[in-house]
N, C-alpha and C positions, 0 to 999 in steps of 0.2 A: 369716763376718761377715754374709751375705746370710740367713741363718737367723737368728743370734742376733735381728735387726734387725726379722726378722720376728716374733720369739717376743714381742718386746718392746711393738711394733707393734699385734700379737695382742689381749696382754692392755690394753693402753692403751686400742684402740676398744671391746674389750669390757665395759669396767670403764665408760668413758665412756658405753656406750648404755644401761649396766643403772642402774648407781646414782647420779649426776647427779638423775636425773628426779624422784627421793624423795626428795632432798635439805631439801623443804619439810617432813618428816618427821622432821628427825635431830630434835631435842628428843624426839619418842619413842625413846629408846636403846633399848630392849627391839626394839622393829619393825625400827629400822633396822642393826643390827646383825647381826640373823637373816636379813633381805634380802642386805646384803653379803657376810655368808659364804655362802647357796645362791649368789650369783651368780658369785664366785669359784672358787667348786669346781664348779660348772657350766663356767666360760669353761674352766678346767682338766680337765675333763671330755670337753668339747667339742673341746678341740685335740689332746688324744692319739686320741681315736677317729679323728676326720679324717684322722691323721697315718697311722692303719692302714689305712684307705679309701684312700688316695690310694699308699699302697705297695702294696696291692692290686691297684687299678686299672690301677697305669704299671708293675707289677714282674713281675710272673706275665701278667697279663690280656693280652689281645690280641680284637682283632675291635671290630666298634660294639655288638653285642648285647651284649656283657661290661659292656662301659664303661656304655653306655644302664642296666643291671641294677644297677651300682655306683651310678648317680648316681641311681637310683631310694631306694636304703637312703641315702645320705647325705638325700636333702627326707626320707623317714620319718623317721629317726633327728631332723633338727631340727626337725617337727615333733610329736613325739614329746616332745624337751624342752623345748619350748615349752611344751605343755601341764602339763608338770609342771612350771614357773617358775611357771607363771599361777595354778597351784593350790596350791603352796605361799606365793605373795604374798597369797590371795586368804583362804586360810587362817588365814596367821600375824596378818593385818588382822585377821580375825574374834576373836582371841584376845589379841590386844593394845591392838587403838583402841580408843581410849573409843565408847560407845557414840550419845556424838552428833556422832561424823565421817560426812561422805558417804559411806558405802560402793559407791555407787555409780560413784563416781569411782576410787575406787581399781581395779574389777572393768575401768572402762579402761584406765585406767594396765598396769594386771596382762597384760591381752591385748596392747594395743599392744605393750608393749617387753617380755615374756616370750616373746610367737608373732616378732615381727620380731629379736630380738638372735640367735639362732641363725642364721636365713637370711642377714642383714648375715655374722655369721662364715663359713659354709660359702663366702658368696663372696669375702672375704678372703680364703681360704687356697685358691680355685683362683685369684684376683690374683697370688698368689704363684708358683701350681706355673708359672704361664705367665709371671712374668717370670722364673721360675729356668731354663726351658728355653729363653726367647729368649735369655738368658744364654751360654745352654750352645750354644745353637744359633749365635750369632754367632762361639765360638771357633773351633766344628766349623768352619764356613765361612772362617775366617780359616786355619785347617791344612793343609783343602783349595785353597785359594788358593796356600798357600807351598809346600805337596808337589805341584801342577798345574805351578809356576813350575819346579820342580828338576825334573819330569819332562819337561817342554817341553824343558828344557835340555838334558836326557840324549838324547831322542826326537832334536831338533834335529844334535847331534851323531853321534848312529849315524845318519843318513840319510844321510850320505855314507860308504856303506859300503868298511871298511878293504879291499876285495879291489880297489878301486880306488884306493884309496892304493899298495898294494901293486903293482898295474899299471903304475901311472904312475913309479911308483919304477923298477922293471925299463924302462920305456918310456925314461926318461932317460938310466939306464945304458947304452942301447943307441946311445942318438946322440950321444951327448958325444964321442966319437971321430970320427965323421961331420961333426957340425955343430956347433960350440962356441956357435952364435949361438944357432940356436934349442933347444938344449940349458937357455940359462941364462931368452929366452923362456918357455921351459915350466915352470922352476923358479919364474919369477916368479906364473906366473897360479897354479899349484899354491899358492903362499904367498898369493895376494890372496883364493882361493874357502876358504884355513882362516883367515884372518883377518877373510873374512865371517862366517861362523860362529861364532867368539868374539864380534864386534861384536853381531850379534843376536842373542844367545842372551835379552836379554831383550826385543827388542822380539815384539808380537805381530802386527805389520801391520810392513810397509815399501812403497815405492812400486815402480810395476810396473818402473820406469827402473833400479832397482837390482838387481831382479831381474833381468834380462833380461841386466844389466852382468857378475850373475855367470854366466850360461847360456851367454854367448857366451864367455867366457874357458874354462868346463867344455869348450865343443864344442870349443874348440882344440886342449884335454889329449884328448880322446877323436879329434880329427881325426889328432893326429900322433901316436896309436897307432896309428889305423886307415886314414891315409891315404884315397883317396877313396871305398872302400867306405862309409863312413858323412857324411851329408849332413843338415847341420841348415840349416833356414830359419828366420827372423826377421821376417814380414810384419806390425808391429805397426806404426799412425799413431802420430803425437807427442801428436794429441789424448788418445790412452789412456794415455801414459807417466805420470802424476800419479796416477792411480786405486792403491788400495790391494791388498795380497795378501800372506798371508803368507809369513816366509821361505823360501829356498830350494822353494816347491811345484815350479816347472817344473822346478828343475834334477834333485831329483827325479824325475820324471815323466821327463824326459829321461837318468836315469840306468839308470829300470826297463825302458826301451827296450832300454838295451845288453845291462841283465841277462838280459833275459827272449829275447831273437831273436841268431839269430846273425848277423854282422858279414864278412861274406867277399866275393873276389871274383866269386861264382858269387849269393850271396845280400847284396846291398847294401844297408844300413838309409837311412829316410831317417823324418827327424822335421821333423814343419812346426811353428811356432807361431805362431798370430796369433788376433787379435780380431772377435768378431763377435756382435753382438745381446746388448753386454754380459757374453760371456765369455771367458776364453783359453781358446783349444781346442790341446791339443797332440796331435795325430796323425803314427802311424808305421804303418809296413805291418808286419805278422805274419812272420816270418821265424822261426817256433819251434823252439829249442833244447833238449836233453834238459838238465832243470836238476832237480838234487834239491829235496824237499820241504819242507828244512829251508833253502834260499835263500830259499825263497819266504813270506815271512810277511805282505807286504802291508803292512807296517810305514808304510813311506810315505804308501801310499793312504792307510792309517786316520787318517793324523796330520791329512792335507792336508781329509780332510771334518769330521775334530773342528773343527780351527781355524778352518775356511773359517765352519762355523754356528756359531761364536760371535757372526758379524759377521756376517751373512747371510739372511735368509728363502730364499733360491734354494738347490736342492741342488746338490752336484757331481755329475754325470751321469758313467756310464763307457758306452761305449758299443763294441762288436765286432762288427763283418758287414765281408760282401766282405773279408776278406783285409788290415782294417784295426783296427791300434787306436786310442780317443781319450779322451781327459778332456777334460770342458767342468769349468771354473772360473768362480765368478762373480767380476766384479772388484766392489770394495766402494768405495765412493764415501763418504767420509768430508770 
């Protein structure tokens, strides 16, 4: 419809800038009738050429020297039939006005809108190529938009990876007979940190308070697997609990902990999290585990610095010395 509208479009302004202007003319039938046809089969002329120029240009072509070289033959080409409008108007006047019309007038008329109605066209139809690409371009970005949403969603979801699902499951089974309380305890925060996860699968920010809400239910399920070998801290003021972050980043962060160091009573993990100079820094000491190549995909990280600079000028920083690791995050103040 965006072409028909244009073909239509096309020939209207083109018809409107050639033959209008002679109109003081029509009583000469002879003149103006050999006018309106070169200018018709001219505008018709004009629009399929252009239509091979610009398939050219955007189909094959690539680089600016290409393009620069296209749009150099598209000004020849409509200067080109410009001169041949001006000199078939300039002619046909010669051969059909009577001999006591101004010719002189005509030889303007002839130039004016003979040398200008091709230029007016050629930018017409790159009006067009560029509202057909913002077009095109606003859907791209709308696809992008809805496919970034379902993969957030997916990304979101694998970040609490199932080998800890699967831990915590066998963690359960093992105290149900021991402890019925904190058996069903654990059951619950287990059920509260996957029903954060459905909840946020669409938001892109949550507050630091919700996060943290779910970090420390996480450290419960990883304490009563691990008992005191592993030691999470929590050093954040109230003043920072409102500021934004996205989902699950710490808990994350505090899950790559587990993955990545081992957990023993000879080697004891300990993760701190707290605030400082506007970032959460979550650090843990190095306690390195022989982990296959195929655990390790960084998934997490990648997620935590896409999303972080959506909202952010500050980078996440990682940072490793001394026998320690940390993520600085910046919190986003919305």
């Amino acid at each position: 419809m965006l072409k028909r509208g244009f073909i239509i479009t096309w020939l209207l302004v083109g018809i409107t800038i050639s033959i209008p202007p002679f109109l003081f003319l029509i009583e000469l039938s002879m003149f103006f009738l050999v006018i309106s046809f070169t200018f018709l089969i001219s505008i018709t002329i004009q629009y399929l050429t252009q239509l091979r120029f610009f398939r050219n240009s955007y189909g094959i072509g690539d680089g600016k020297k290409y393009l620069l070289t296209q749009f150099k033959k598209e000004v020849l080409f409509s200067f080109a039939v410009g001169l041949i409008q001006v000199f078939i108007i300039s002619i046909t006047g010669y051969f059909t006005l009577p001999a006591s019309y101004d010719f002189k007038m005509l030889n303007i008329y002839a130039l004016c809108i003979g040398l200008l109605q091709p230029f007016l066209l050629i930018f017409l139809h790159r009006l067009f190529y560029l509202i057909q690409q913002n077009t095109f371009l606003k859907k791209e970005v709308r696809s992008f938009q809805k496919l970034s949403k379902i993969t957030q969603k997916k990304t979101l979801q694998d970040l609490v990876s199932p080998h800890f699902l699967f831990n915590s499951l066998n963690t359960v089974a093992s105290i149900t007979s021991e402890n019925q309380d904190e058996a069903i305890e654990f059951v619950e925060k287990l059920s509260d940190l996957y029903e954060f996860i459905l909840k946020n699968n669409e938001n892109q920010l949550i507050e630091l308070s919700e996060e943290l809400e779910i970090v420390e239910k996480y450290g419960f399920l990883i304490q009563t697997r691990f008992g005191d070998f592993f030691n999470l801290k929590i050093k954040i003021s109230q003043k920072h609990l409102s500021s934004k972050i996205p989902p699950l980043t710490i808990q994350n962060l505090v899950e790559n902990a587990i993955k990545h160091n081992s957990v023993t009573r000879k080697k004891p993990l300990k993760v701190i999290v707290e605030v400082d100079n506007g970032y959460v820094k979550v650090e843990n000491n190095i306690n390195p585990k022989k982990t296959l190549k195929s655990e390790s995909t960084k998934l997490g990280l990648s997620y935590i610095k896409n999303q972080v600079h959506q909202f952010s000028s500050k980078e996440v920083r990682v940072i490793q010395k001394d026998g320690v690791f940390r993520v600085d995050i910046p919190l986003i103040n919305h």
